[in-house]
Residue frames as qw, qx, qy, qz and C-alpha x, y, z in Angstrom:
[[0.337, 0.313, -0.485, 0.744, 35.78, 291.87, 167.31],
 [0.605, -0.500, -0.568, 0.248, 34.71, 291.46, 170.80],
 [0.263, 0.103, -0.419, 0.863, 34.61, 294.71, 173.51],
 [0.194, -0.626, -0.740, 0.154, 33.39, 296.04, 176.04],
 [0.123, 0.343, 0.059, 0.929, 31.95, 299.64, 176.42],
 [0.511, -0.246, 0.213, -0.795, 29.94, 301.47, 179.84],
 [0.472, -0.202, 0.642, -0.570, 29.51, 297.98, 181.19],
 [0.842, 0.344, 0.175, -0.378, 28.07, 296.47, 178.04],
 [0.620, -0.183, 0.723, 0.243, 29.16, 293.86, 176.04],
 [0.621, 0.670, 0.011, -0.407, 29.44, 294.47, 172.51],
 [0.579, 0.039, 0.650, 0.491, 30.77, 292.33, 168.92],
 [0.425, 0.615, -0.295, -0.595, 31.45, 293.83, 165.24],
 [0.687, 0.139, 0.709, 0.082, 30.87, 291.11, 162.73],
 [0.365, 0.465, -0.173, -0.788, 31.22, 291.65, 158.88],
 [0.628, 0.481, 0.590, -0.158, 28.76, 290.29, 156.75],
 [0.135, -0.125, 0.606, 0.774, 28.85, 290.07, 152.94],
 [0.463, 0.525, 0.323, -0.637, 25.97, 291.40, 150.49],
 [0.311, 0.012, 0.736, 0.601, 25.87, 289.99, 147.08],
 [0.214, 0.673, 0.691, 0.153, 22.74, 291.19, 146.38],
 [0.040, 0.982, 0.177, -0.061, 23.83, 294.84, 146.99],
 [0.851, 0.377, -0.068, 0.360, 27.25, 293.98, 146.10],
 [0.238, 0.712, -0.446, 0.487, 29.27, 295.12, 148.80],
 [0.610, -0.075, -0.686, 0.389, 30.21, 294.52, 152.61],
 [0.443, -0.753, -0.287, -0.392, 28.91, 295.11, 155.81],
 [0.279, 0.078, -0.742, 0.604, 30.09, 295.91, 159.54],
 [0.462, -0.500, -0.628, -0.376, 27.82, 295.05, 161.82],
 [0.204, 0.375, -0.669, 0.608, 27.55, 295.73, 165.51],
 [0.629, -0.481, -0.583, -0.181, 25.46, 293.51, 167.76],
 [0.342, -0.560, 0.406, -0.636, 24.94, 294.25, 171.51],
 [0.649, -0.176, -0.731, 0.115, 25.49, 290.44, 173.58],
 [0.115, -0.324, 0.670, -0.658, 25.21, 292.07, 176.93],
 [0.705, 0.073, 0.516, -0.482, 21.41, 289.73, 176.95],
 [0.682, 0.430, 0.571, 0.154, 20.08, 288.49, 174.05],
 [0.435, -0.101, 0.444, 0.777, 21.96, 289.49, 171.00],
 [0.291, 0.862, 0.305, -0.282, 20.50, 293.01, 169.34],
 [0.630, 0.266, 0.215, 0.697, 21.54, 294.17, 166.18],
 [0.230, -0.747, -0.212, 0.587, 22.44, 297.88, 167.00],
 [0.227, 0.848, -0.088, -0.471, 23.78, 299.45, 164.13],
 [0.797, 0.098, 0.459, 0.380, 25.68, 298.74, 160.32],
 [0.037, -0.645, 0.454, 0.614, 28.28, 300.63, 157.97],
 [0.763, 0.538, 0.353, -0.060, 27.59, 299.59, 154.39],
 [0.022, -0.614, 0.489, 0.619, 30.49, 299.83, 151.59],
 [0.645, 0.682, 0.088, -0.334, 29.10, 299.99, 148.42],
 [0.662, -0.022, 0.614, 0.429, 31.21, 298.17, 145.68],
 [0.385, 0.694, 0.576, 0.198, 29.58, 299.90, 143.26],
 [0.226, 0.882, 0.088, 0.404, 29.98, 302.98, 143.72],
 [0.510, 0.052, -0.459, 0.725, 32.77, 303.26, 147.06],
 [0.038, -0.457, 0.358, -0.813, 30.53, 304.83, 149.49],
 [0.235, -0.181, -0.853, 0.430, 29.45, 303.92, 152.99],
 [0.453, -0.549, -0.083, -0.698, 25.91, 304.77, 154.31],
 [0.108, 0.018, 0.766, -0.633, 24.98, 304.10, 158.65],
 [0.662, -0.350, -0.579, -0.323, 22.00, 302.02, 159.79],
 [0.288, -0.221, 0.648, -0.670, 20.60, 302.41, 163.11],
 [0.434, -0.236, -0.833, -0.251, 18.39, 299.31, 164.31],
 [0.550, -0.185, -0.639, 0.505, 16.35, 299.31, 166.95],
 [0.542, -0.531, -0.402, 0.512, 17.16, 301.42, 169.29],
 [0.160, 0.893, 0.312, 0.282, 16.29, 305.45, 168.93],
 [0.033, 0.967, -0.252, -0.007, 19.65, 306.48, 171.11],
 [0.908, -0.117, -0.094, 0.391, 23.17, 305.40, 171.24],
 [0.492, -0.783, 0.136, 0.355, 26.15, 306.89, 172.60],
 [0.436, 0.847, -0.218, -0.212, 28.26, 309.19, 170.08],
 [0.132, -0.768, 0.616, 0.116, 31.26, 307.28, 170.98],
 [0.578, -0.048, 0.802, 0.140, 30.29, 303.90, 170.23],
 [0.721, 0.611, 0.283, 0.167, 29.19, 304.89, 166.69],
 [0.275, 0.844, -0.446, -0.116, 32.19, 306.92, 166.00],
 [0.467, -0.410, 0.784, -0.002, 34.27, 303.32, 167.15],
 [0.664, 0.445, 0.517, -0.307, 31.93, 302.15, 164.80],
 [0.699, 0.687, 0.197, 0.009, 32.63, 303.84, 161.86],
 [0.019, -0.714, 0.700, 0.017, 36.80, 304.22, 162.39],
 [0.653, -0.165, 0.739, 0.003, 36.44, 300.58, 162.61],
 [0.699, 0.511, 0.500, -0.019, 34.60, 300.25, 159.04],
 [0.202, 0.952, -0.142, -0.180, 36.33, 302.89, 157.39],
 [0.074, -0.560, 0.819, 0.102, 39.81, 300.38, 158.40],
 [0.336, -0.081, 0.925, 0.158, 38.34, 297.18, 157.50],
 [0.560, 0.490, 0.597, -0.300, 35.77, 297.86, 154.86],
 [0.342, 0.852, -0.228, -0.324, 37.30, 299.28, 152.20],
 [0.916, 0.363, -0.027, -0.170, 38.50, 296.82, 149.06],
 [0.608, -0.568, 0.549, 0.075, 41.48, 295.36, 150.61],
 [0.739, 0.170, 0.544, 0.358, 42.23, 292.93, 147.39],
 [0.470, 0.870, 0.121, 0.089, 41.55, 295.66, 144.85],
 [0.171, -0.889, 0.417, 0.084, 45.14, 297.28, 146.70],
 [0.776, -0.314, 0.503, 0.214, 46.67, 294.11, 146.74],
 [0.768, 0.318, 0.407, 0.380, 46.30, 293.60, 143.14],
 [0.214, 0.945, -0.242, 0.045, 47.51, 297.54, 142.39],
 [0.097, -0.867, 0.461, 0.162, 50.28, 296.67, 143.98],
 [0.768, -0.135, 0.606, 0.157, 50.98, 293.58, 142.57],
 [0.622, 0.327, 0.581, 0.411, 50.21, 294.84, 139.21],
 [0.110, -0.673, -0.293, 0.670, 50.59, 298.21, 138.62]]
């Protein structure tokens, strides 16, 4: 997801992990050359999310709270519901 925030250009991207068996949301900065800036981790294993900062030693509170309201709605085991409710 594409947006812009204070002039910059930013994208969330999510990335699977198989090796840590779960799912990422990334967020890259494109306003130059593409910087990974920060990542939400959900944990298959055990359902919980840890934050990665890359980089870059500040960022603005608001783009990591956008951050993690974003992951929080699209990281979290979207089939597993399906199949509750399919099978219950």
């Amino acid at each position: 997801m594409k947006f812009e925030y204070k002039g910059r250009q930013y994208e969330t991207l999510l990335a699977s992990d198989v090796v840590g068996d779960g799912i990422w949301l990334e967020l890259w900065d494109e306003t130059e050359e593409p910087e990974h800036i920060l990542g939400v981790f959900y944990s298959d294993t055990d359902g919980s999310f840890t934050f990665h900062c890359y980089g870059r030693q500040q960022l603005p509170l608001e783009l990591v709270e956008r951050c993690i309201h974003e992951a929080r709605d699209r990281l979290l085991p979207i089939a597993d519901e399906l199949l509750d409710e399919e099978y219950p």
